[in-house]
C-alpha positions as protocol buffer text, in pm:
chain_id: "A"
residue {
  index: 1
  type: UNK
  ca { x: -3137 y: 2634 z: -1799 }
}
residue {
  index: 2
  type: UNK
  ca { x: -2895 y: 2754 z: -1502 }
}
residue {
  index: 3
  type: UNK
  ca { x: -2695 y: 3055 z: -1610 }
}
residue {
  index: 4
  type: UNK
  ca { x: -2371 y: 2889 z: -1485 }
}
residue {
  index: 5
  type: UNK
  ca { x: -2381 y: 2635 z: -1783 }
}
residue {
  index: 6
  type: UNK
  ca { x: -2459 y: 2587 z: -2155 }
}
residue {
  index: 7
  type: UNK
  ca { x: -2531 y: 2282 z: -2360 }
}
residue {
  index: 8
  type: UNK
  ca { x: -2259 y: 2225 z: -2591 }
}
residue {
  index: 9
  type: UNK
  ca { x: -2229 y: 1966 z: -2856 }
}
residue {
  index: 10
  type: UNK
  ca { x: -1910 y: 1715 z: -2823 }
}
residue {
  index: 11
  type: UNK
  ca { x: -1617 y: 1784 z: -2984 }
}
residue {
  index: 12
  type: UNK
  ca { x: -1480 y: 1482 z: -3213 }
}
residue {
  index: 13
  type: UNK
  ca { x: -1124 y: 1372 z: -3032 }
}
residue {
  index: 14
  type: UNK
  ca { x: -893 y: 1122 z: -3261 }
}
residue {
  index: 15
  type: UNK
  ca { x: -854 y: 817 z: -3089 }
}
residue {
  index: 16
  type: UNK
  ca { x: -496 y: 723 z: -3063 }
}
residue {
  index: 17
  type: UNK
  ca { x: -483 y: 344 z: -3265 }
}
residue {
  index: 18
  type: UNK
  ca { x: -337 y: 70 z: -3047 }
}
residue {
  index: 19
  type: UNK
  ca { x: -484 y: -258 z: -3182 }
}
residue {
  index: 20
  type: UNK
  ca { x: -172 y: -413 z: -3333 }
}
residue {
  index: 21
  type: UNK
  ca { x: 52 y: -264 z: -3168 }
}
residue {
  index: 22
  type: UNK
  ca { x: 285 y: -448 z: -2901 }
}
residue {
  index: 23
  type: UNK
  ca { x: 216 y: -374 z: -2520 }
}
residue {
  index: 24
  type: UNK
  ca { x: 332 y: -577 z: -2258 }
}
residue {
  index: 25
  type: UNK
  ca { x: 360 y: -538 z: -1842 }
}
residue {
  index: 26
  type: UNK
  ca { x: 607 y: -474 z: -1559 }
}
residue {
  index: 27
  type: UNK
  ca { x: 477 y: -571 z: -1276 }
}
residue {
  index: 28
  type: UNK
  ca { x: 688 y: -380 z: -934 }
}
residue {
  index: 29
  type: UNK
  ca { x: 663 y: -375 z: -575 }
}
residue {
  index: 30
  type: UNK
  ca { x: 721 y: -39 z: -393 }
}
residue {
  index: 31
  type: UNK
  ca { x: 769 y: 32 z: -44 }
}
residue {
  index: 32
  type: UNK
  ca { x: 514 y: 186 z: 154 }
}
residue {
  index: 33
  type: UNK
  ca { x: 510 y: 525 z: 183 }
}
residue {
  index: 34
  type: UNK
  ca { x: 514 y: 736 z: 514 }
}
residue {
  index: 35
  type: UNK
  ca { x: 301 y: 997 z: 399 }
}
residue {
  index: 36
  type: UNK
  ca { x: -11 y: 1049 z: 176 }
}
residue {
  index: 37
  type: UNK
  ca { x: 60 y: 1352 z: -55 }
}
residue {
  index: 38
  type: UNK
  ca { x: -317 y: 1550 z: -194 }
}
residue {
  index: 39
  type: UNK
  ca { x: -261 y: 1404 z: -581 }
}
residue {
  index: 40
  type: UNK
  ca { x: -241 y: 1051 z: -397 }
}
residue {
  index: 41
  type: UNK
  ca { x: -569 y: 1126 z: -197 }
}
residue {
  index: 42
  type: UNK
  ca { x: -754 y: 1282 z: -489 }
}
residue {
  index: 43
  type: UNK
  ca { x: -613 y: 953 z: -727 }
}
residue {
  index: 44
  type: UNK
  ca { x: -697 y: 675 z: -503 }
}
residue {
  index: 45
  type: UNK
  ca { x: -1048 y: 839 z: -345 }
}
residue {
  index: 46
  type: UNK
  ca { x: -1210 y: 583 z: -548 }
}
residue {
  index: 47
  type: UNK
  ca { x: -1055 y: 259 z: -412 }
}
residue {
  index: 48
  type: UNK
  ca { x: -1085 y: 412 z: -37 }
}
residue {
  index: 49
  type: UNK
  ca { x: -1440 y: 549 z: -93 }
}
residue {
  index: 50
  type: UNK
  ca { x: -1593 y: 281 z: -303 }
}
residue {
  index: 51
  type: UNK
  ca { x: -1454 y: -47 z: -411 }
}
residue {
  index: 52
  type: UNK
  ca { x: -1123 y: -203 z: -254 }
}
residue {
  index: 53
  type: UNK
  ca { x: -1073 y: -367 z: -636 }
}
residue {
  index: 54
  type: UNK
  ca { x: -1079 y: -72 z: -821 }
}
residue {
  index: 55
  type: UNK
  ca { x: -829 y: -28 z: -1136 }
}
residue {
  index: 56
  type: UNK
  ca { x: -702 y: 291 z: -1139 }
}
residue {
  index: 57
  type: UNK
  ca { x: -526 y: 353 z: -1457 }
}
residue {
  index: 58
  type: UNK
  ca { x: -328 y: 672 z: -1520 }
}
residue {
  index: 59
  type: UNK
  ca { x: -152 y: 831 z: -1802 }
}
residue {
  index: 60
  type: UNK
  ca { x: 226 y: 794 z: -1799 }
}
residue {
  index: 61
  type: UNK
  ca { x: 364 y: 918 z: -2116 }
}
residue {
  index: 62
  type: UNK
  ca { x: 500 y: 1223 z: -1961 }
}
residue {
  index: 63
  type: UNK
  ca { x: 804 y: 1248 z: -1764 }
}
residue {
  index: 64
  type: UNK
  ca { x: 691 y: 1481 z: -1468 }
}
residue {
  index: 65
  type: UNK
  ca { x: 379 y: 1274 z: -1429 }
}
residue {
  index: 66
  type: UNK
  ca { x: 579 y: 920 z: -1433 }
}
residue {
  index: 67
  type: UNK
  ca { x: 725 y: 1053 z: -1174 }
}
residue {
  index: 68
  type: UNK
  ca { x: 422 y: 1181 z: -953 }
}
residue {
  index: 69
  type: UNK
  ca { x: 248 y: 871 z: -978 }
}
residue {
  index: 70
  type: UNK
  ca { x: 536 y: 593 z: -905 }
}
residue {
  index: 71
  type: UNK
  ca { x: 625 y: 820 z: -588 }
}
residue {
  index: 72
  type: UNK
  ca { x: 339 y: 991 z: -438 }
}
residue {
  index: 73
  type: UNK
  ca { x: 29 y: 740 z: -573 }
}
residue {
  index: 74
  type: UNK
  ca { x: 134 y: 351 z: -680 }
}
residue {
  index: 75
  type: UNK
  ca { x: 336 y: 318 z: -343 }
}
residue {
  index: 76
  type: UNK
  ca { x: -12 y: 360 z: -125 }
}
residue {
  index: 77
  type: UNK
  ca { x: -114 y: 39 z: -391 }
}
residue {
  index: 78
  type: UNK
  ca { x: -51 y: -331 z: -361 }
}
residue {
  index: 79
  type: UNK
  ca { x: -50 y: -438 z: -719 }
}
residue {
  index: 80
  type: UNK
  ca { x: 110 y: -200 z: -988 }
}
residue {
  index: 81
  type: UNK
  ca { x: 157 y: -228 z: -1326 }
}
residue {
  index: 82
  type: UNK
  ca { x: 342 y: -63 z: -1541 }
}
residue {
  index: 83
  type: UNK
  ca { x: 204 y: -111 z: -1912 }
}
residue {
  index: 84
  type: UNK
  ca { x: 470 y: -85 z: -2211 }
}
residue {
  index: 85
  type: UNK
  ca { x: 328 y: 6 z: -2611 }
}
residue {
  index: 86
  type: UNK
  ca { x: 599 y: -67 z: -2817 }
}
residue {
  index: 87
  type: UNK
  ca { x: 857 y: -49 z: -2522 }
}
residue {
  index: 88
  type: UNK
  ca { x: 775 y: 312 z: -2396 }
}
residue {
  index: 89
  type: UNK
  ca { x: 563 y: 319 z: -2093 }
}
residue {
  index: 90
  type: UNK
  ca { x: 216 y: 447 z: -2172 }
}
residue {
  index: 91
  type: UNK
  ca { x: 43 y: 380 z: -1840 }
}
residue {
  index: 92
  type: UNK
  ca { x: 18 y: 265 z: -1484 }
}
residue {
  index: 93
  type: UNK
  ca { x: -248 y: 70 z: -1298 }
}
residue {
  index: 94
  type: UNK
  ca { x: -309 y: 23 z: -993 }
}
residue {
  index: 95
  type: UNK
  ca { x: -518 y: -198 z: -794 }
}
residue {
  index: 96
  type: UNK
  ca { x: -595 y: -265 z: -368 }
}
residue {
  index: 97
  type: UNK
  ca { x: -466 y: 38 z: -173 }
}
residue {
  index: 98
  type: UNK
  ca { x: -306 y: -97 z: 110 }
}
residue {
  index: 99
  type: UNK
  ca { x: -427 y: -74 z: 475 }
}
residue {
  index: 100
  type: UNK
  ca { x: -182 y: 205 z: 607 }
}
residue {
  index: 101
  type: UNK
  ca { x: -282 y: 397 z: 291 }
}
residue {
  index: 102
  type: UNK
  ca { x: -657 y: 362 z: 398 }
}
residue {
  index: 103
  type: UNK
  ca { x: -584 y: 463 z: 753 }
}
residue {
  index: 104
  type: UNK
  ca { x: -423 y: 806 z: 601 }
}
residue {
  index: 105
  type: UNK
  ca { x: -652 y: 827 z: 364 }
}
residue {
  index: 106
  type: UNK
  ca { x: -914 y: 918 z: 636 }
}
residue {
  index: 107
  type: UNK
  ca { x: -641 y: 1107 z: 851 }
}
residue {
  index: 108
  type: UNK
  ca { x: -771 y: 1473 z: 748 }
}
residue {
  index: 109
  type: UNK
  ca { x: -1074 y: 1646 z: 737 }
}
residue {
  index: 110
  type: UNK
  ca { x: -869 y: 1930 z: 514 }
}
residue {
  index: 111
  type: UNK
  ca { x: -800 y: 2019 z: 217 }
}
residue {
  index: 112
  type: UNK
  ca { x: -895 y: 1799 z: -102 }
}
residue {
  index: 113
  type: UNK
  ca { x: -1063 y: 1554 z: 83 }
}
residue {
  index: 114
  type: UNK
  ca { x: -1320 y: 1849 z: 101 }
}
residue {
  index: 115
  type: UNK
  ca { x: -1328 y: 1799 z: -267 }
}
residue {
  index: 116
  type: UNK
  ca { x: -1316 y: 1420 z: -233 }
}
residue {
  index: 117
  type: UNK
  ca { x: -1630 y: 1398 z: -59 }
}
residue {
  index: 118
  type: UNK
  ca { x: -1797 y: 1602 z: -309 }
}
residue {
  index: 119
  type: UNK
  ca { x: -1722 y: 1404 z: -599 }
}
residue {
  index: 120
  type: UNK
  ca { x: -1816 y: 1094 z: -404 }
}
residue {
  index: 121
  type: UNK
  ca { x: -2120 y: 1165 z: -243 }
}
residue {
  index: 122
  type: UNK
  ca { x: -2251 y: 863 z: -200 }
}
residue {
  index: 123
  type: UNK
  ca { x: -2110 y: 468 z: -211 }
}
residue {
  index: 124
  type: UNK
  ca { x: -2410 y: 387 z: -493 }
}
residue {
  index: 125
  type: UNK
  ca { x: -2194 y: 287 z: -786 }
}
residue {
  index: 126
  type: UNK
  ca { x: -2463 y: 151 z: -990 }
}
residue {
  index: 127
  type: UNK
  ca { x: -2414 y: 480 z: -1213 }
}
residue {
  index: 128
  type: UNK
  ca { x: -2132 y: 276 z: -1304 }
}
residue {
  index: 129
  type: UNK
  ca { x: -2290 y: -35 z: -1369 }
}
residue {
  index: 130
  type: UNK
  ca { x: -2624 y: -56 z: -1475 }
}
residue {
  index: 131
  type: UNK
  ca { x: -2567 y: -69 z: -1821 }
}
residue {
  index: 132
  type: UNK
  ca { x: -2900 y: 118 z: -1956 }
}
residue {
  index: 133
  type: UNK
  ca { x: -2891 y: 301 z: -2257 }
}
residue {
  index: 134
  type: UNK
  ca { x: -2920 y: 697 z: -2218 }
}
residue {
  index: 135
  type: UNK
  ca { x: -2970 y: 943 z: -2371 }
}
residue {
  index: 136
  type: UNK
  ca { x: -2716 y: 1208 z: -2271 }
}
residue {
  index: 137
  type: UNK
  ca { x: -2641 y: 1576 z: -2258 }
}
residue {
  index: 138
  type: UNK
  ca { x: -2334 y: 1774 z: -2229 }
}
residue {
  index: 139
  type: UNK
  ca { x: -2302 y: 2102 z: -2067 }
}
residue {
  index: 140
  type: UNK
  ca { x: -1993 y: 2310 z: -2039 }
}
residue {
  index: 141
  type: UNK
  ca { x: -1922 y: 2537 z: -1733 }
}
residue {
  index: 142
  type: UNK
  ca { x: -1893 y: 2865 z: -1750 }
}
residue {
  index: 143
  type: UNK
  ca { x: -1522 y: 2908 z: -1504 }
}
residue {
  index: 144
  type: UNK
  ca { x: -1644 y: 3260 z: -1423 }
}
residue {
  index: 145
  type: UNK
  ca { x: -1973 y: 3229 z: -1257 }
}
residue {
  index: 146
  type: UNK
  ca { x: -1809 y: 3027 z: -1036 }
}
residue {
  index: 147
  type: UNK
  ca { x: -1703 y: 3104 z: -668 }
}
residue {
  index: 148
  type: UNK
  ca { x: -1332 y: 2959 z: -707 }
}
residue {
  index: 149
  type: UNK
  ca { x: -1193 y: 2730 z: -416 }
}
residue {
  index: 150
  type: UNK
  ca { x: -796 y: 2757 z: -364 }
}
residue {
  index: 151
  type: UNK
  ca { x: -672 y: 2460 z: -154 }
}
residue {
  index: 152
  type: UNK
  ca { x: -341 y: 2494 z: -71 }
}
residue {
  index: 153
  type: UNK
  ca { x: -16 y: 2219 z: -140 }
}
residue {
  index: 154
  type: UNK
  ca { x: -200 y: 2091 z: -505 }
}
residue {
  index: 155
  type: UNK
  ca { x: 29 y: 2229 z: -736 }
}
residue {
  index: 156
  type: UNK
  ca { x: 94 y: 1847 z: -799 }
}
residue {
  index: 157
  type: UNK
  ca { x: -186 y: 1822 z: -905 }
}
residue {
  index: 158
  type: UNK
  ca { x: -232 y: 2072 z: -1133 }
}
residue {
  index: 159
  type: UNK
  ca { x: 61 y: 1935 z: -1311 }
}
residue {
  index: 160
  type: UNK
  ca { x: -90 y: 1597 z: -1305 }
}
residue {
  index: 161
  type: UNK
  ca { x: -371 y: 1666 z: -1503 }
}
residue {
  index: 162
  type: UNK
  ca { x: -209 y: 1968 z: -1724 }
}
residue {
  index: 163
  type: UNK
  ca { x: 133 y: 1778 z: -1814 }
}
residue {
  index: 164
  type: UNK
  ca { x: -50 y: 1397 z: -1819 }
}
residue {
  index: 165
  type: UNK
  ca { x: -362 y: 1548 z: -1988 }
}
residue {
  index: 166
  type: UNK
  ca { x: -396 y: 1857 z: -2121 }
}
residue {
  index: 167
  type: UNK
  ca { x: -71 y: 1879 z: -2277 }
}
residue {
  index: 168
  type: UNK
  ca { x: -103 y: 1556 z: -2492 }
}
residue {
  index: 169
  type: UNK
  ca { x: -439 y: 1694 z: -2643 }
}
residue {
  index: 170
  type: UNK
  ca { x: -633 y: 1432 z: -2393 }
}
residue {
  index: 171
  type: UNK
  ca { x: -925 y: 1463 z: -2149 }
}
residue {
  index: 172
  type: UNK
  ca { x: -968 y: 1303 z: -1763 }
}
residue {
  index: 173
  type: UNK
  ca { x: -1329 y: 1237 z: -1658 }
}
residue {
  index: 174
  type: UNK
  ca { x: -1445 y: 1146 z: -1324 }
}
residue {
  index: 175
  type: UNK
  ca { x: -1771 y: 949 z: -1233 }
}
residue {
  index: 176
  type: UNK
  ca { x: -1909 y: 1111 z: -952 }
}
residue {
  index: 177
  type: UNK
  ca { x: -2195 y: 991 z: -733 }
}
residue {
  index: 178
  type: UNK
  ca { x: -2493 y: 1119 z: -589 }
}
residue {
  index: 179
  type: UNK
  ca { x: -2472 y: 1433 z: -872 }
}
residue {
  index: 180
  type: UNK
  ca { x: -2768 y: 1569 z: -1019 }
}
residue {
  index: 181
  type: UNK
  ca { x: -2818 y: 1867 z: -1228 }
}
residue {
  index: 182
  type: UNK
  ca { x: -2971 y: 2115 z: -984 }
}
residue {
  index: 183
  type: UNK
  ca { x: -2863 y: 2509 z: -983 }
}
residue {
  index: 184
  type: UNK
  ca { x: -2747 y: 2438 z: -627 }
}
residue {
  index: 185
  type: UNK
  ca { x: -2442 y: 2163 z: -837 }
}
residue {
  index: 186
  type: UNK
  ca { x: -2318 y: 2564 z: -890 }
}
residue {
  index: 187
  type: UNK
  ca { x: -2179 y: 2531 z: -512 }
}
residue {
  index: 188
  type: UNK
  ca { x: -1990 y: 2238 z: -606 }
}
residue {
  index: 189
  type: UNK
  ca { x: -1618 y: 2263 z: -394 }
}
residue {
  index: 190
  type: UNK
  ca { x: -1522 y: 1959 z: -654 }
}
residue {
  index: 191
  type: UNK
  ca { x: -1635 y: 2220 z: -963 }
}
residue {
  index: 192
  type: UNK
  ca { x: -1471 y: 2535 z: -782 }
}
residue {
  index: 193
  type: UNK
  ca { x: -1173 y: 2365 z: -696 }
}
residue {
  index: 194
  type: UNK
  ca { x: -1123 y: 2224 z: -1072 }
}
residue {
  index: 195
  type: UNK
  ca { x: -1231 y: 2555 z: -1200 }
}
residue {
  index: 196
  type: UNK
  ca { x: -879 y: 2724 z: -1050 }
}
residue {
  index: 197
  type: UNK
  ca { x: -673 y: 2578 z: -1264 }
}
residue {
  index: 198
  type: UNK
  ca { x: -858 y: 2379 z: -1542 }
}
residue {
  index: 199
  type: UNK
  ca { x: -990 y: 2574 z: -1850 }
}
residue {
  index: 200
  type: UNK
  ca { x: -1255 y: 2328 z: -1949 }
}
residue {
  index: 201
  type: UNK
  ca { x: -1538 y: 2130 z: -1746 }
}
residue {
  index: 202
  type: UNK
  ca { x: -1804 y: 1942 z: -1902 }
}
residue {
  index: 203
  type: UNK
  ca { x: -2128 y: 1794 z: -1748 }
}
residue {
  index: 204
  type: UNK
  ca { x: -2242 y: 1489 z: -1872 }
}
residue {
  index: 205
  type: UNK
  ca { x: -2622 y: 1435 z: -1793 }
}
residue {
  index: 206
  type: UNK
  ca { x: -2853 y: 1186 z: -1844 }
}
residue {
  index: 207
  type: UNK
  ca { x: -3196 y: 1360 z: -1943 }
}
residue {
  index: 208
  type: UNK
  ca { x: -3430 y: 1082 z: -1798 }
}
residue {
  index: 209
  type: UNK
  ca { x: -3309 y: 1183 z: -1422 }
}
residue {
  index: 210
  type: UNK
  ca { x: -3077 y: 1448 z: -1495 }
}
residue {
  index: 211
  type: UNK
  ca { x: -2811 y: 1267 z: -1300 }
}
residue {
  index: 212
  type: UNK
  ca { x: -2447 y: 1399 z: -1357 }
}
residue {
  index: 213
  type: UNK
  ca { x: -2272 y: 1062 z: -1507 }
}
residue {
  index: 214
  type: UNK
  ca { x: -1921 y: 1198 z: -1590 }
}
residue {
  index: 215
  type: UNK
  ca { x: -1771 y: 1559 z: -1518 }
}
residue {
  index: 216
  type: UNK
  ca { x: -1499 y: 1575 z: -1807 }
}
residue {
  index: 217
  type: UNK
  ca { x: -1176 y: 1760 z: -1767 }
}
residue {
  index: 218
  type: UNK
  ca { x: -972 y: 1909 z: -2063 }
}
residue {
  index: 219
  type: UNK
  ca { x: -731 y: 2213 z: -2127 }
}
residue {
  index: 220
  type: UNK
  ca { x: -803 y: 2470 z: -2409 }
}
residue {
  index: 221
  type: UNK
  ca { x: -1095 y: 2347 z: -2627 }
}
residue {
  index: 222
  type: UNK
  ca { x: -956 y: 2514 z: -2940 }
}
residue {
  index: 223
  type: UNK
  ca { x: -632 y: 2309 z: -2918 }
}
residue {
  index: 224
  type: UNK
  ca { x: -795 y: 1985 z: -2854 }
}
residue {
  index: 225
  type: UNK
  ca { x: -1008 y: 1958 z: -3176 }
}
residue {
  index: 226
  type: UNK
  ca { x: -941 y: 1765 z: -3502 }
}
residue {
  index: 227
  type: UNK
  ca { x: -812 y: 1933 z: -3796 }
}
């Protein structure tokens, strides 16, 4: 195997109960914004890229973060959601990013929409969809054989994933498209990038094609496993 990964075995995560519990939804309407920050781009990449009806659903629980996403990422969306579990807002989705937002969207050919394209490679979403049973394997990267990629203005989104995330013991996963597990995926600007500020990144392969399925995102490993 490539000498920039390992195969690791998953870690067991408790999985928060919710069934029961009361959740309800706020619906809001925001005004559009005049700008498109890089969290915003990196967040709503997949409804630009790939499917105008995609639900993007993103931790809220945190303060910080509540506040990222209802002013730099729902206002580029036409329907938001704010979902309520027993009255405190756990997250927000959002759905059909609205034609102004598209036309920024494609505005720049710097910064993270370097790492934008990367992750998206392709519009083929059937990795999404097909449904096919398969048997998977996980590697972790190892941060320091990579070459890291700085991109300036994201310090948004480091706290993003860190303070939405990381913090609360949870994981973010992307499904990227048109991945596969070659020792060139080394030169990844999506891995580099992530690799600046994120302290763990897992491949998840699938062995019959050894196309990447999900890169998983997560802070320290040793504070994120059961007791």
């Amino acid at each position: 195997m490539f000498d920039w990964i390992e195969e690791t075995i998953p870690t067991n995560r408790s999985m928060k109960q919710v069934l029961g519990r009361r959740f309800n939804l706020k619906k809001v309407s925001l005004e559009s914004p005049a700008s498109m920050s890089e969290l915003a781009r990196l967040l709503s990449a997949g409804s630009a890229l790939l499917a105008d009806n995609m639900m993007n659903v993103y931790s809220a629980k945190d303060e910080t973060v509540r506040y990222l996403i209802m002013n730099d990422i729902a206002p580029h969306f036409e329907d938001v959601k704010i979902v309520y579990v027993e009255d405190e807002i756990d997250v927000i989705n959002m759905q059909y990013l609205k034609e102004e937002s598209k036309k920024m969207f494609d505005s720049t050919n710097n910064g993270i929409i370097q790492v934008i394209h990367d992750l998206f490679r392709t519009n083929d979403m059937s990795i999404w969809t097909d449904g096919k049973k398969r048997e998977l394997a996980r590697y972790s990267v190892k941060l320091n054989e990579l070459d890291k990629y700085v991109i300036d203005n994201t310090n948004d989104i480091q706290d993003f994933f860190t303070k939405g995330y990381f913090d609360l013991g949870e994981e973010f996963g992307f499904i990227p498209t048109g991945w596969t597990l070659v020792d060139e995926l080394k030169e990844s600007k999506a891995l580099r990038f992530f690799a600046t500020f994120i302290h763990c990144i897992t491949l998840v392969v699938d062995l019959s094609n050894k196309q990447v399925v999900m890169i998983q995102l997560s802070g320290d490993p040793e504070m994120n496993t059961d007791e």
